[in-house]
N, C-alpha and C positions, 0 to 999 in steps of 0.2 A: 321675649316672644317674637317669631319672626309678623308682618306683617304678610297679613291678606290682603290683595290688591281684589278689589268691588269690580276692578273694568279693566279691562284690556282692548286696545284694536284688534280688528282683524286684519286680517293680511292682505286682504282685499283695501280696506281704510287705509290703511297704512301707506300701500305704494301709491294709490289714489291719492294722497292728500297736499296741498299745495306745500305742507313746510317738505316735507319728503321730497317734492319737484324742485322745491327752491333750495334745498341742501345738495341737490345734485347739480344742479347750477354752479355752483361751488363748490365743487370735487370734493364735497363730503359725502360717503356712502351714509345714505339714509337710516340708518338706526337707533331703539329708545338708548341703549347705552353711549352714541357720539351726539347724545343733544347737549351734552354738557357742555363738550369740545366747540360745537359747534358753535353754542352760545358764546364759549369764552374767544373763540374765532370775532366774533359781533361786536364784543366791548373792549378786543384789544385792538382790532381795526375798523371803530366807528364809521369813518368815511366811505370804506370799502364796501359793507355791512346796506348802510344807510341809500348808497348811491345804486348799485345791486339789486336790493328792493326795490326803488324806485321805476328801477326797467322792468323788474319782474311783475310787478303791480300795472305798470302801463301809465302811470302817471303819467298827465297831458301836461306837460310844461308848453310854455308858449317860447321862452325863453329859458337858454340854459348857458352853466358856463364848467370850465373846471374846478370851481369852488366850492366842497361842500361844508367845511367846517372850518368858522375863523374862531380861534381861544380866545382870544382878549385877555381881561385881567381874570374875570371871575366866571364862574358858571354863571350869574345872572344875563352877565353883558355877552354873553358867546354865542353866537348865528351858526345857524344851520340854512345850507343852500341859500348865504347871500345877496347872490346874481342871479337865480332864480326868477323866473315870474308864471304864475297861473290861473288860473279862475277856481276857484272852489264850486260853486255852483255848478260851473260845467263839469267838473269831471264825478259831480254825481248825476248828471242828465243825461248826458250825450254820449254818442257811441253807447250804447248799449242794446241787447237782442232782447232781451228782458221786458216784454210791454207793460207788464202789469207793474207799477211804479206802490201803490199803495192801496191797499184794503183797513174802511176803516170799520170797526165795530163799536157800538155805547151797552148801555149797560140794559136800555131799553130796548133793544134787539134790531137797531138801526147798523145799515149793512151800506158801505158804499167802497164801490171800485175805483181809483183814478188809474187809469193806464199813465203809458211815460207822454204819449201825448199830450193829452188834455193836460199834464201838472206843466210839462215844458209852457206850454199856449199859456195857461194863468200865471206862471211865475213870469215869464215876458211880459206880459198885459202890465202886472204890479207893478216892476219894476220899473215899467213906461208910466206908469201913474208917480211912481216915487220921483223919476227925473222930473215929470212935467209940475212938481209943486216946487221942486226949487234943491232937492237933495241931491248930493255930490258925495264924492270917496273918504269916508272918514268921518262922515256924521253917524249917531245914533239911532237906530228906530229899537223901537224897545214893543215886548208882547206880554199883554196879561191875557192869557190866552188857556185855554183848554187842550187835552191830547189829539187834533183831530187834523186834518188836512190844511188844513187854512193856517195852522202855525207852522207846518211845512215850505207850504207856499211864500208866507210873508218873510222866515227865514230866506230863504234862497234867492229870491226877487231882490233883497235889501245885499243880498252878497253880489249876485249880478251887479248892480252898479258902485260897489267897494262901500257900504254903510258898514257898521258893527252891531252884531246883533244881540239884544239881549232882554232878556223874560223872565218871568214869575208865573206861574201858575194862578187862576181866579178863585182859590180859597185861600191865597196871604190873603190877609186882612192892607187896606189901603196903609197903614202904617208901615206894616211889615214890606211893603212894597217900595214906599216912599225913601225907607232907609236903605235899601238896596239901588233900585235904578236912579232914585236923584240924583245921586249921587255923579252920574256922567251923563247929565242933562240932554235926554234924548229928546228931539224933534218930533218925531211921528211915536203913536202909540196905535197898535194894531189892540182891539180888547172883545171876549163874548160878553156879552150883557147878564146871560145866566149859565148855569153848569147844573150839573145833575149830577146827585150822589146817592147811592143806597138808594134811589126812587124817589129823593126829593130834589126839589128842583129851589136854587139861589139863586136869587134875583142880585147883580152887583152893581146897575146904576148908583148908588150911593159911593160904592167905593171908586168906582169909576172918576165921579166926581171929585171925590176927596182928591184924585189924584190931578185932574186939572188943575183944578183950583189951587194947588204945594207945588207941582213941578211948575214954574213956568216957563222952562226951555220948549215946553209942548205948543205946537202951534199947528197939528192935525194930528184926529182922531178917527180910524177907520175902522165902523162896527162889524160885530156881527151877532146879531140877533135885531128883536124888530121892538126892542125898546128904544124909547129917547132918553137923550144925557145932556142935561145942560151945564152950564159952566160960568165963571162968574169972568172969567178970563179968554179974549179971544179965538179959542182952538175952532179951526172948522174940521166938521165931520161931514165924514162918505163912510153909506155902506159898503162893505165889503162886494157882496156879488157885481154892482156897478164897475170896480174894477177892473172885471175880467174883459170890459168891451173896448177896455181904452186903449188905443195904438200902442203895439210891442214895440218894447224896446228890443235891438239887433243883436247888439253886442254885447256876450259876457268880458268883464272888464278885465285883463289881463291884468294881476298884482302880483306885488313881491311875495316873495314863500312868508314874510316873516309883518307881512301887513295884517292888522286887526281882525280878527273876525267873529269872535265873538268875548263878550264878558260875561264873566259867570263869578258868583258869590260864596266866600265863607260861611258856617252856618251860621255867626256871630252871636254861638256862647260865652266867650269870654272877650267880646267889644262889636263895635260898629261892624256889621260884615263887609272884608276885601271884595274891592272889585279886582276880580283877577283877567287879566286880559289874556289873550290867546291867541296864536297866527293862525291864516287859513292851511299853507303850506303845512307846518306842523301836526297841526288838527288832521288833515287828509293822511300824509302818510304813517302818521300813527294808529290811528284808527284802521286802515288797511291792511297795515302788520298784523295788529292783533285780528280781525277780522280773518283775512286767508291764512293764514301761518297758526294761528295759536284756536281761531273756533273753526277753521274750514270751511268757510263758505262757501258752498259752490254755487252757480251760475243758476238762476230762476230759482234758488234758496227760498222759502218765507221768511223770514225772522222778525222775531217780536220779543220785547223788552217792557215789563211793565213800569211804567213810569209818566213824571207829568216833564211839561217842559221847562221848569226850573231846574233840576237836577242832572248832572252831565250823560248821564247814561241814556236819557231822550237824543241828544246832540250825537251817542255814540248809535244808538239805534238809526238817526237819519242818513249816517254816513254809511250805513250799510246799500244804501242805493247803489254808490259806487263801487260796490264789486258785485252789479247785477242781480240785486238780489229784491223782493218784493219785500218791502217794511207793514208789520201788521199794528196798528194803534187801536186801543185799546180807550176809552174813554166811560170812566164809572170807578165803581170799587171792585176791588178783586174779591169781595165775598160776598155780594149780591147778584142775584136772590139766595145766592147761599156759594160757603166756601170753595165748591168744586168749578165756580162761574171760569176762572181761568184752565183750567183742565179740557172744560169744555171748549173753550175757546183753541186749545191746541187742536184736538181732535177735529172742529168746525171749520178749521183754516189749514190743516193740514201743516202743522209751525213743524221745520226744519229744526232750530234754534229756538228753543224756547227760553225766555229770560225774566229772574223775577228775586224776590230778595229773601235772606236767608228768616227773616221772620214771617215773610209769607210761609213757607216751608216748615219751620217751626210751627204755624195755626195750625197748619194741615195735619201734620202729627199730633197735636193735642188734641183737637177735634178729630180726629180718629177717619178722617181724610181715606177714600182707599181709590184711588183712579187708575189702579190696574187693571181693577174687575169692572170699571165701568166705563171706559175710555177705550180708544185704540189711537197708540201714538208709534203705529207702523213707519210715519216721516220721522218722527222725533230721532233726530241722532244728539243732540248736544242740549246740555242743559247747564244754563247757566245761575250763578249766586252771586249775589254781594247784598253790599250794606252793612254788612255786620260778619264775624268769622262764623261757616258754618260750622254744628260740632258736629263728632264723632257721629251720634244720634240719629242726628236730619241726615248722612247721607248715608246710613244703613235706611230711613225711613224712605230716601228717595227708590235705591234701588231693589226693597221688599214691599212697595207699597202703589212710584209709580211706575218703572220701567227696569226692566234688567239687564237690557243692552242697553246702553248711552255713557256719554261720557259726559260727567258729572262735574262741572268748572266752577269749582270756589274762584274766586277771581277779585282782587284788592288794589286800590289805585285811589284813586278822589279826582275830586274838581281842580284841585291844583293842579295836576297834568293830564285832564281832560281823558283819561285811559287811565291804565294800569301798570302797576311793577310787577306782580305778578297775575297769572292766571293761568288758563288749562295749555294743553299741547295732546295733541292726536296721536304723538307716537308712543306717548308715557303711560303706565298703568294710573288709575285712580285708587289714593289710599282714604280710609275715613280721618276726616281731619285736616287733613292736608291738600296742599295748591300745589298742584303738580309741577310746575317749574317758574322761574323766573323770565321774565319776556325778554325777546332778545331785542340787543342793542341795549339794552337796560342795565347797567352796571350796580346792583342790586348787591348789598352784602346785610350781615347783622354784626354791629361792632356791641361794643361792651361799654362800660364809662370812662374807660382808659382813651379809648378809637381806637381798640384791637379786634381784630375781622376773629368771629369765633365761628364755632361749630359745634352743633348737636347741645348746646345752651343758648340762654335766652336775653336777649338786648333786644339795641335798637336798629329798627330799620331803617337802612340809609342807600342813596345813590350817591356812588364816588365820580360821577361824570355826567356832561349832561347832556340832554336828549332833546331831540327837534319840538316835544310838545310841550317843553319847559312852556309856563308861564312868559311871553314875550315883555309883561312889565306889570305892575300892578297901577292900575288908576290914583292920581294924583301923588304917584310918588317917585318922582322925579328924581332924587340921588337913589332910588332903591330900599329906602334905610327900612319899610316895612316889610320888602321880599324879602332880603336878609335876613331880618329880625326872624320873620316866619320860620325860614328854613336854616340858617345857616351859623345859628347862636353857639350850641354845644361844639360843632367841628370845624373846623376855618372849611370853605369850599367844600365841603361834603354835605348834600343834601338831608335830614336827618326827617325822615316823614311823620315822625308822630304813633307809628305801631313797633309794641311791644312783640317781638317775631324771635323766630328759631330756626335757622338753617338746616337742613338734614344732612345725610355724608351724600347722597346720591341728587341735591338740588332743590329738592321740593322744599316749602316752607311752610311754616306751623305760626298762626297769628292766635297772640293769645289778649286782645283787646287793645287802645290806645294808651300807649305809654305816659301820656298827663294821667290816667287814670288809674295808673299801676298801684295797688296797695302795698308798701314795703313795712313788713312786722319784723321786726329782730332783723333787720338787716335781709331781710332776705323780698326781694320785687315778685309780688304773687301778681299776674296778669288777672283781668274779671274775668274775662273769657277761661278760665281753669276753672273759676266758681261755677259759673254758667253751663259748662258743659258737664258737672256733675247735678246741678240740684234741675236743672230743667230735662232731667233721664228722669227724674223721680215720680214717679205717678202721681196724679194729680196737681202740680206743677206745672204755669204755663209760659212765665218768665219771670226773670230774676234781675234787679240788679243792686250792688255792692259799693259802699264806700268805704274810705276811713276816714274818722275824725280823731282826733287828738284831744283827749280830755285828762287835763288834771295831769298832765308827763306821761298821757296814760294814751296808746293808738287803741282805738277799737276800731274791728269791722262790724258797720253796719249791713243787713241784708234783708234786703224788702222783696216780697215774693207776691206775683199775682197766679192765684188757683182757677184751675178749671171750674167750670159752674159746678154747686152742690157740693160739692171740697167746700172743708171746712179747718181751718188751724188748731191743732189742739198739740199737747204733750208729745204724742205717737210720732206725727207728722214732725216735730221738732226735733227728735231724738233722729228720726230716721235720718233727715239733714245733716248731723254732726256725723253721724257713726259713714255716712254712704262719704262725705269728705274726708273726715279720717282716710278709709282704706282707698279710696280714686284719686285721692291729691293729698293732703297729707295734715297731721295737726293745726298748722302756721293755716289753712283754708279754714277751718271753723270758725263762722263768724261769733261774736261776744253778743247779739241780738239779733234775732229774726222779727221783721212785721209784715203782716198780709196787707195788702194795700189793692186796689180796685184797678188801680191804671198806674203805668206809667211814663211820664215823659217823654215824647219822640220828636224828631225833626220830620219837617213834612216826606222827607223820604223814608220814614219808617224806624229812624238810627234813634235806640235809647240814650236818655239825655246824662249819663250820669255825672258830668261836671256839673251839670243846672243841679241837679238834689245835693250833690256837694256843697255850691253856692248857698243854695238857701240855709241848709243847715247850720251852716258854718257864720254867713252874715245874716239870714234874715230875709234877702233880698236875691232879687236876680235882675242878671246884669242888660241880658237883650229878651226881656219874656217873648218878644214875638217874632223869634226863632221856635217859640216850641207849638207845634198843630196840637195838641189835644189840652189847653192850658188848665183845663178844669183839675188834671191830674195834679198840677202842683198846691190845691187845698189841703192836701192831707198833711204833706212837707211841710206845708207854712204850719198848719198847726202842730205836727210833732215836734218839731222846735221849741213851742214854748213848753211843749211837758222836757227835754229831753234837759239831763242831766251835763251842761256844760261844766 
């Protein structure tokens, strides 16, 4: 059956759109059939690709040289733009025509503007306050912080003067915090005292505490709210707003492309979570790639990405500053007072770029969501997904439900390279299922368990080369042997990311869930995402997720199902399960047990945990519980264990 494409550009888009200008730049005529060329143009001549963008982008280097790729031995230890040097900070500040820097919204209907002014003034004031306690290029300041302006701020202030930045959100639990940022004993801790969810409001002095009292590399705390925090250990605190009066600092500090900027965390299901570090240089021009080239942002854009500041997609949302665009934050839950809160918030802010995860988009459909007929998202050109693969399903639901022009960006990547391997492109149609192409510069294949590069079947996704936003080291590891390990175990030098994927003959790719996760029956690797996109079509059905265990020489799949309110599991409902897998995917998907369960497992970004139900069932136990935000979910697990048949 040939495929229906949901979207197409128009012709107008199309010649408008930065990757079309920047393909002309480089005597490629702009068309969706030479993006392939194009791309394959990008990863056979990285340097030229890489160096290219950087003019087209406008990248403020302070310093430059003819050096933009040194190989070394291994992709870990290989530099991009060596000789290099810039500010990160500045070139999301400065120069820019764009005033309006940030609009922030909460969930209590709190509304604030910071133009580029006022953010530039407070991030110098901080950054004047950071030099004046005694911090220099290369220390820590770390944020337990909420989505709001102020983690903005304390970010870019701390990169002004070359610190490394890095944060948790204020619903980890002090534990779940402690194992993360301990970890690279930050000096300052910027933290809100409370947060607001669903209309109630957290008090976090307690955990606040806990954390003085465990990190003792902390030697100042800078609040923000109007609670006090004591400590048993010497930190001195300042509020926040007093900052803003204290003598600016001048200068942003000129660094190498490939100097620290921020660390950002594993979700540590299966051990201690990686501190994975990251360069400023990398960070910026990757982020900008995909930004002008692959989402098109144009100049006074909105763009808004739901997220907190743990998770990379906030750090990918701030860097949208730097291609002019106004960042919208978001601060609450996205279904208070009810499901439609972020719809409304597009239409209220008028979002260019609207971004949000693919089981947001799932609720919406199950809850019977309709923001066609009650929204107007006349801006709305682009809309973005991750966290998890969208199906077929969600983006018939997106464009029958919320818009019908837009271009609809599955988009897949992680915190290990702080962006994407793949995600959307402006001049390619949008099919259900599918990521429209592979990002450029991005040397992206699917090999098999040989290492043979396949087509229109299903392995693993891998980078055969490496790219400026690599990971520049991971925290405390010193010969490497944990970066390795992470990426580079199955293929000597070939990055192997962990998603079970499918090539197509025309580029696009098809993710069919994480390859640790992959269920193989009879020899044959069923992806969850193949279950998932059949039993979560099924009425009453509001997600799903699938293991296998090994019992007695004997694999089953298990499949736990949570129902829409008032659904109820009987016979019918079970039968329908087998019989709709049979004919959508095929015998080998029928699970051996269906159970209805209430909740299940997620990582505070939203991402179902199925190696955690794995864990338990299998030992009993789990390995980092506080990785998972909704723990109450894992009582059912612990106790179907002891009924289950080992």
């Amino acid at each position: 059956m040939d495929r229906v494409p949901l979207w197409k550009p128009s012709s107008k888009s199309f010649i408008e759109s930065h990757l079309a200008k920047f393909m002309q730049t480089q005597n490629f005529d702009p068309d969706s059939h030479t993006y392939e060329l194009f791309w394959k143009w990008s990863v056979n001549h990285p340097e030229k690709f890489w160096h290219a963008f950087a003019e087209y982008s406008k990248i403020d280097f302070k310093k430059e040289s003819s050096r933009i790729f040194v190989e070394n031995d291994h992709f870990t230890s290989s530099e991009w733009f060596p000789d290099h040097q810039l500010s990160f900070s500045e070139n999301l500040l400065l120069n820019q025509s764009n005033p309006v820097a940030i609009i922030y919204v909460d969930e209590s209907g709190v509304r604030k503007t910071i133009d580029r002014t006022e953010l530039i003034q407070k991030v110098k004031s901080t950054a004047g306050f950071l030099r004046s306690i005694g911090l220099r290029s290369g220390d820590r300041v770390a944020g337990y912080l909420s989505n709001t302006p102020e983690a903005v701020i304390a970010m870019l202030a701390s990169n002004m003067i070359g610190c490394i930045w890095t944060a948790c959100s204020p619903d980890f639990g002090a534990t779940a915090f402690i194992e993360r940022i301990g970890q690279v004993t930050p000096k300052v801790l910027f933290a809100h005292t409370q947060y607001s969810f669903k209309g109630e409001k957290f008090n976090r002095v307690r955990e606040i505490e806990s954390i003085l009292n465990d990190i003792d590399s902390l030697e100042h705390l800078i609040l923000i709210g109007d609670h006090k925090v004591g400590s048993k250990n010497q930190v001195v605190a300042t509020r926040m707003q007093d900052l803003y009066s204290h003598n600016e600092e001048d200068e942003f500090l000129s660094l190498p492309f490939n100097h620290p900027l921020y660390i950002l965390y594993s979700s540590g299901t299966t051990g201690r979570p990686k501190a994975i570090v990251h360069g400023q240089g990398g960070t910026l021009i990757q982020h900008k790639k995909e930004h002008l080239l692959h989402c098109n942002i144009q100049d006074f854009d909105r763009v808004f990405y739901y997220s907190t500041c743990s998770w990379m997609m906030w750090h990918w949302l701030v860097s949208s500053l730097a291609s002019n665009a106004t960042i919208i934050l978001w601060e609450g839950s996205p279904f208070y007072p009810d499901s439609s809160r972020l719809w409304k918030l597009a239409e209220d802010e008028a979002i260019n770029v609207f971004g949000t995860s693919a089981a947001y988009i799932n609720h919406c459909k199950n809850t019977e969501v309709n923001p066609i007929k009650d929204f107007n998202f006349d801006q709305m050109r682009v809309i973005l997904s991750t966290g998890s693969p969208l199906s077929e399903d969600n983006f018939k639901y997106v464009y029958e439900h919320v818009k019908e022009d837009v271009q609809l960006s599955s988009i897949a990547g992680g915190t290990d390279l702080i962006s994407c391997f793949v995600l959307g492109n402006p001049l390619k149609p949008v099919y259900a299922g599918e990521i429209q192409s592979i990002g450029l510069g991005m040397d992206v294949d699917v090999f098999d368990e040989a290492g043979n590069s396949i087509i229109k079947s299903k392995g693993e996704l891998v980078c055969k080369q490496s790219f400026p936003s690599k990971p520049i080291y991971f925290w405390n590891d010193m010969e490497s042997e944990k970066y390795k390990k992470a990426y580079f175990e199955t293929y000597p030098d070939i990055w192997r990311h962990g998603d079970f994927a499918e090539r197509t003959i025309d580029g696009s790719i098809i993710l069919y869930g994480r390859s640790d996760a992959v269920l193989n029956r009879a020899g044959i690797r069923i992806g969850t995402n193949e279950i998932y996109q059949v039993t979560n079509a099924i009425s009453g059905i509001k997600e799903s997720l699938a293991v296998m265990l090994s019992n007695h020489d004997k694999d089953q799949i298990l499949l736990f199902i949570v129902l829409n309110e008032g659904i109820q599991m009987n016979q019918l409902l079970h039968e329908k399960i087998n019989s709709t897998l049979r004919k959508y995917a095929s015998p080998h998907h029928i699970p051996n047990q269906i159970h209805m369960v209430s909740d299940l497992p997620r990582t505070a970004n939203g991402k179902i945990m199925e190696l955690a139900v794995k864990e338990i069932l299998e030992t009993g136990k789990i390995n980092n519980i506080e990785s998972v935000s909704n723990k109450d979910s894992l009582d059912f697990f612990f106790e179907f264990r002891k009924s289950y048949d080992f």
